[in-house]
C-alpha positions as CSV (number, residue, x, y, z in Angstrom):
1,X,-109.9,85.1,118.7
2,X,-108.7,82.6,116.8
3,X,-108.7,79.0,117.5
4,X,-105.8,76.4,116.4
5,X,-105.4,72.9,116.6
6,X,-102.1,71.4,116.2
7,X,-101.3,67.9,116.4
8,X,-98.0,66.3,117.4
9,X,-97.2,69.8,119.3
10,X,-95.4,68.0,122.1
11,X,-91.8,68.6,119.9
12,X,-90.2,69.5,116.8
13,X,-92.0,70.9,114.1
14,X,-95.5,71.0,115.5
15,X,-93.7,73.2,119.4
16,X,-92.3,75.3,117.0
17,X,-96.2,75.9,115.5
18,X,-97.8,75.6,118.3
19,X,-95.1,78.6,120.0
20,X,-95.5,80.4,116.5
21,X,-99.1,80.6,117.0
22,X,-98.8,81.6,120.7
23,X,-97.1,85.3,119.2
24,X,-100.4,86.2,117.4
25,X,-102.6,87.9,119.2
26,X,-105.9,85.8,121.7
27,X,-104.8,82.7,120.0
28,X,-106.4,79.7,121.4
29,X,-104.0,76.4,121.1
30,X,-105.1,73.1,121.3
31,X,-101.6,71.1,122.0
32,X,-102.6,67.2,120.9
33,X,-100.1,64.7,121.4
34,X,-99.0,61.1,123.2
35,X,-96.9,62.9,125.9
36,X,-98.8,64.8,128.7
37,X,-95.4,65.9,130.3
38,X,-93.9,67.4,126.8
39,X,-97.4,68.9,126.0
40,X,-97.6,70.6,129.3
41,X,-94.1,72.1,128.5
42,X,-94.7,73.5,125.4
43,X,-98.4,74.2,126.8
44,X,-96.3,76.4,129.4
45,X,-94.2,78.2,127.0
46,X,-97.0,79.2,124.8
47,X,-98.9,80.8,127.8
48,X,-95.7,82.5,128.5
49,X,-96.1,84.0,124.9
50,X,-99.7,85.4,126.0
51,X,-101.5,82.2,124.4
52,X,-104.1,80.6,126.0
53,X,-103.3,76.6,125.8
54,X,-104.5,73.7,126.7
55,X,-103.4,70.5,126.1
56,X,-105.3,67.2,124.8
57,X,-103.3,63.7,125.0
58,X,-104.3,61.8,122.7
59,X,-102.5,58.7,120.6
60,X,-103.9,59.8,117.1
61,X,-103.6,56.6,116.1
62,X,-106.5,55.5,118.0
63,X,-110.1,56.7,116.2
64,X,-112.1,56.6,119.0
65,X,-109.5,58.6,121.2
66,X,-109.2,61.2,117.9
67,X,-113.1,61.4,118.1
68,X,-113.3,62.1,122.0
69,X,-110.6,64.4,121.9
70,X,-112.2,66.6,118.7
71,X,-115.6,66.7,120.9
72,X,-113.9,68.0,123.5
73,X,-112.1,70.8,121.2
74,X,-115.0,71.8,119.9
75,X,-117.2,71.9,122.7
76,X,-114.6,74.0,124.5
77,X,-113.8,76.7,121.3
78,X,-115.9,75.7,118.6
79,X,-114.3,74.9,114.9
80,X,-111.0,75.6,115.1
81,X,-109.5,78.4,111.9
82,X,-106.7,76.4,111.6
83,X,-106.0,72.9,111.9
84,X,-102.3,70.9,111.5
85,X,-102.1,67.6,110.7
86,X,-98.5,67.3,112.0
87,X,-98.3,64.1,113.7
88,X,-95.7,61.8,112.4
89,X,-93.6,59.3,112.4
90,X,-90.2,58.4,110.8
91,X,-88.4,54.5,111.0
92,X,-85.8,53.6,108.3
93,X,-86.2,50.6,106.7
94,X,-85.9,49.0,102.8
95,X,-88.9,47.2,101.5
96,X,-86.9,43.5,102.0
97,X,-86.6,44.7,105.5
98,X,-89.2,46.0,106.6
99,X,-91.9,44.1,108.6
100,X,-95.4,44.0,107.8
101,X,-96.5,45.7,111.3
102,X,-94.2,48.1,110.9
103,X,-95.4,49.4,107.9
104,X,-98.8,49.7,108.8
105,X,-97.6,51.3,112.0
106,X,-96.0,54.0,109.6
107,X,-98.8,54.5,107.6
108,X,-101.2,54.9,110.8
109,X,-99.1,57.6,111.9
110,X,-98.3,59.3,109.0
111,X,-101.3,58.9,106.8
112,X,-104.4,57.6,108.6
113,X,-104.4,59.8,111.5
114,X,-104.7,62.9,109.2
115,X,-107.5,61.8,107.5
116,X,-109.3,60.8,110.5
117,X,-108.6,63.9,112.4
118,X,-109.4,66.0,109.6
119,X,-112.5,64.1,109.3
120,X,-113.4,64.9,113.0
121,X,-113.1,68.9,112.5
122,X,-114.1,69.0,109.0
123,X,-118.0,69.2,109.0
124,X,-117.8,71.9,111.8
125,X,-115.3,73.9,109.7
126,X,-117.2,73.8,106.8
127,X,-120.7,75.1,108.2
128,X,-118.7,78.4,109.2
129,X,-117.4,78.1,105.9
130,X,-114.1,79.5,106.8
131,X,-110.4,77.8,108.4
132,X,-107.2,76.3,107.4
133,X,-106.2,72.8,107.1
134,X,-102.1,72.2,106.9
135,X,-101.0,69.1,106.1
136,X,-97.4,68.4,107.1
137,X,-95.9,66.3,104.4
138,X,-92.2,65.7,103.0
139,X,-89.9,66.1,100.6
140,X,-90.9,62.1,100.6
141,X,-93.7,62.8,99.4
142,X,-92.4,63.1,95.8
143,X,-89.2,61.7,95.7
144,X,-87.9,58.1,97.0
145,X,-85.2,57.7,98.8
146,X,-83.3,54.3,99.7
147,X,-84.2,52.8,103.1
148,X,-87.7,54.6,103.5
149,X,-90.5,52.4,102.2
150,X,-93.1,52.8,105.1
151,X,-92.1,56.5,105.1
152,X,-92.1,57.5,101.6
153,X,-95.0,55.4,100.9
154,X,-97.4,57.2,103.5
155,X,-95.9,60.2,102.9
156,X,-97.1,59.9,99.0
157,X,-100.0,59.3,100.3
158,X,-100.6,62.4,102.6
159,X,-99.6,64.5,99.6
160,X,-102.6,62.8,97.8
161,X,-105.2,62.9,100.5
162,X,-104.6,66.8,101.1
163,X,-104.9,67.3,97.5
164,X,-108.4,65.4,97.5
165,X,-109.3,67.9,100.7
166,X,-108.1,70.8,98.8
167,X,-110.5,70.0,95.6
168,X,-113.4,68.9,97.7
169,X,-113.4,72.2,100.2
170,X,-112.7,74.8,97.8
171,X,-116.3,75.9,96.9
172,X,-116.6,75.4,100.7
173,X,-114.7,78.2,102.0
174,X,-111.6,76.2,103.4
175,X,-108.5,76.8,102.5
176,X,-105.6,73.3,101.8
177,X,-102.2,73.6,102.2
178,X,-99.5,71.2,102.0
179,X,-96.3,71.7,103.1
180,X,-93.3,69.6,102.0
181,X,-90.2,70.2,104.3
182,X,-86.5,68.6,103.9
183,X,-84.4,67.4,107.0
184,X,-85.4,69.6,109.9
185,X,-83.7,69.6,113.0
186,X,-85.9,67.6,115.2
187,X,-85.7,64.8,117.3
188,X,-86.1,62.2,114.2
189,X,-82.6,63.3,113.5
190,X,-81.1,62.4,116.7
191,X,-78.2,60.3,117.0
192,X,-77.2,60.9,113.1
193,X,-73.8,62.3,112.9
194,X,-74.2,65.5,110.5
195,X,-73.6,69.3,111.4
196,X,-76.4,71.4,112.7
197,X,-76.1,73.8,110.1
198,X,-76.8,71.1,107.3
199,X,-80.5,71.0,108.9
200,X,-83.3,73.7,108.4
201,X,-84.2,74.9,112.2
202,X,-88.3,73.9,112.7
203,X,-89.1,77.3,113.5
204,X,-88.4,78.2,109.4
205,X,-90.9,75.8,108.7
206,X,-93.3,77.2,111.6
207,X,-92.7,80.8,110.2
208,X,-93.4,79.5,106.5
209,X,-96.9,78.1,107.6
210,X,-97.9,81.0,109.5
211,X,-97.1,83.7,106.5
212,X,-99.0,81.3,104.8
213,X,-102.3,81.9,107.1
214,X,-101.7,85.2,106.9
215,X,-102.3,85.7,103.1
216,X,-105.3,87.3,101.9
217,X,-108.3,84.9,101.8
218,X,-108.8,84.6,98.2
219,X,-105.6,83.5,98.0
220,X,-104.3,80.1,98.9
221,X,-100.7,78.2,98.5
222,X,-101.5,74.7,97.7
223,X,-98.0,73.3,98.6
224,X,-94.6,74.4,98.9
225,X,-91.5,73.0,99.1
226,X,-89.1,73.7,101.4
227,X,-85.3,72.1,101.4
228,X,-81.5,73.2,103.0
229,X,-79.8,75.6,101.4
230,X,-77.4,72.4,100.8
231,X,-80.1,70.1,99.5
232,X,-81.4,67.4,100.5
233,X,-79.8,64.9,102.8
């Protein structure tokens, strides 16, 4: 059996992980996210796939909360073999506009959770000395656009804190990767007024991650980058 943990899995990206996950065979899924009612949806559909699911609310924002709900993980299942830092968060804003609070509320989201839910499951994970961290980061993580301070700013920074996981697990048994997708169709998007097909669908970048698990173990992909067949928007 194999055990994943998948933050943000009430939507988007991480539902179309988390239902990914739910096709492999005795996969465990632990579904973390704010919203009990979206969690228990996508908590239903993965059961339907022939997952076993259960779902953890949890605002990852909040340490202590992250803390209680990785005890309660791992008391359940034990170290999870894969773990995806997807949570995230996405507000427009230039640096002249943007307020203080706001940034930091970007940042929290985008940047701090991962480290301290990655800190929760990492000492477990690596005295089994085996599992897969994914961190979902963004084409903002290396390029700026106009109107994203917060966003580009902690998504840099995710980019660099999987990088320092990757170099300080590697001896460990762990395997890092990062992945770095372009505009996905998910609910960030809604309300903008662009064509369906200029989006990649989420389940591309769920497919991407999961060939990626499935590579030998003395291989690893460090990051890759995925954009529309259009470019970036």
């Amino acid at each position: 059996m194999s055990t994943i943990v998948v933050t943000g899995a009430s939507q988007g990206i991480g539902q179309a992980v988390a239902e990914a996950f739910a096709r492999e065979p005795e996969a465990r899924l632990a579904l973390v996210a704010r919203s009990q009612d979206k969690l228990d949806a996508v908590a239903t559909r993965c059961r339907a796939l022939g997952a076993q699911a259960e779902v953890f609310p949890c605002d990852v924002t909040d340490d202590a909360a992250v803390h209680q709900t990785a005890q309660a993980i791992l008391a359940q299942w034990g170290a999870p073999d894969v773990l995806v830092n997807n949570a995230g968060l996405f507000q427009p804003g230039t640096v002249a506009e943007t307020p203080p609070d706001a940034f930091r509320q970007q940042v929290a989201v985008n940047l701090t959770s991962a480290f301290v839910v990655t800190q929760a499951f990492l000492q477990p994970m690596i005295e089994r000395r085996r599992g897969h961290l994914f961190f979902m980061a963004s084409v903002a993580s290396i390029r700026a656009y106009e109107g994203g301070a917060a966003y580009c700013a902690a998504k840099h920074g995710l980019l660099g804190l999987a990088r320092v996981v990757r170099e300080e697990t590697k001896p460990l048994g762990l395997r890092v990767t990062t992945l770095l997708p372009g505009a996905t169709l998910t609910p960030s998007w809604d309300g903008v007024d662009l064509p369906e097909e200029r989006f990649m669908p989420p389940e591309d970048i769920a497919r991407t991650l999961l060939d990626i698990y499935h590579l030998n173990d003395r291989t690893v992909v460090e990051e890759i980058l995925l954009r529309p067949q259009l470019g970036d928007i």
